[in-house]
N, C-alpha and C positions, 0 to 999 in steps of 0.2 A: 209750675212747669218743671218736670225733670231735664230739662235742656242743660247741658255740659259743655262748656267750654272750656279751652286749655289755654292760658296766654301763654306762647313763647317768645319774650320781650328781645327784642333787635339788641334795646341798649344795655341790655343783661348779658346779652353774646357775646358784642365788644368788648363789654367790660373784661369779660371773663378770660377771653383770649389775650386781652391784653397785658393779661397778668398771667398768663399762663394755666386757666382754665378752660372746662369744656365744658358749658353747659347741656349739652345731652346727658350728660352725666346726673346733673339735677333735672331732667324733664322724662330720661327714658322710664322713669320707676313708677312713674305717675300717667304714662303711655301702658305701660306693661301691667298696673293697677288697675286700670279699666278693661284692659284686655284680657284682662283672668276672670271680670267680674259681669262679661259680655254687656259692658254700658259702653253706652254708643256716645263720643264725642266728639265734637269740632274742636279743631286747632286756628287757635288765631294766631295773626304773626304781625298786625299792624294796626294802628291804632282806625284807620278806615273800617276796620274791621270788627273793632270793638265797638265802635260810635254805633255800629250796624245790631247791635245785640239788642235784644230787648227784654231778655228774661232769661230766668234760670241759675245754674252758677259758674261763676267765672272762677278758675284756678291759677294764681300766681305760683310756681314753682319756684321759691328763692329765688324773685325777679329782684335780686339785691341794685340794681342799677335801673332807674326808671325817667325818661325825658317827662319832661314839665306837661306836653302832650299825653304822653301815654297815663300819668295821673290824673290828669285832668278826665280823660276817657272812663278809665275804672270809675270815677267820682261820679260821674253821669250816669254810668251805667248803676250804680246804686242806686239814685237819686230816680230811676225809673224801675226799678223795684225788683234789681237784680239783686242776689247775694254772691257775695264776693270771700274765697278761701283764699288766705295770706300765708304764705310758710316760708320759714328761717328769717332774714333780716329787709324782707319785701321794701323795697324806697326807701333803705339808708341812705341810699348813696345817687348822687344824680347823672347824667347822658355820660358828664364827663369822669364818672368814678368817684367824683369828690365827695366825701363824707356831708349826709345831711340829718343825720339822727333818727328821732323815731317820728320827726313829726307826721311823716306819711299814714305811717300805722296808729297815730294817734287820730289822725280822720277817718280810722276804718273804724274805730272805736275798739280796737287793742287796747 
């Protein structure tokens, strides 16, 4: 499937703003990437939304803050035979900011 989706993770947003981040900052380049290269993608924004996917590939945008849920969803969405792109430090860190390491990306097989 050439099916493209964009995660734009909630607990990535929070994180970010609560530190004094913006994550549009990390998701516009990769809006604006596909938009030069006229591929046509879906935006997700929820893990309802991801559970909903069935193929194709999923993009994390330096989704550095990820809830137990929204891992659990990418994991599925693998495990049914999506591919999944991980950029900068995807699920170090968990809902609440706190530092988790790499084990996330070590289940992507990083």
């Amino acid at each position: 499937s050439q099916a493209v989706s964009l995660y734009v993770s909630p607990s990535t947003k929070a994180y970010l703003t609560s530190v004094g981040g913006n994550y549009d900052l990390l998701v516009n380049p990769w809006r604006d990437y596909f938009a030069d290269r006229k591929t046509k993608f879906k935006e997700v924004h929820d893990t309802e939304q991801l559970k909903r996917l069935n193929e194709g590939v999923l993009v994390l945008p330096s989704a550095v803050a990820l809830s137990a849920e929204e891992r659990q969803a990418v994991l599925e969405f693998r495990a049914r035979g999506g591919a999944v792109l991980l950029t900068w430090a995807s699920g170090a860190r968990n809902v609440r900011g706190e530092w988790e390491g790499w084990k996330f990306l070590d289940t992507q097989g990083v």
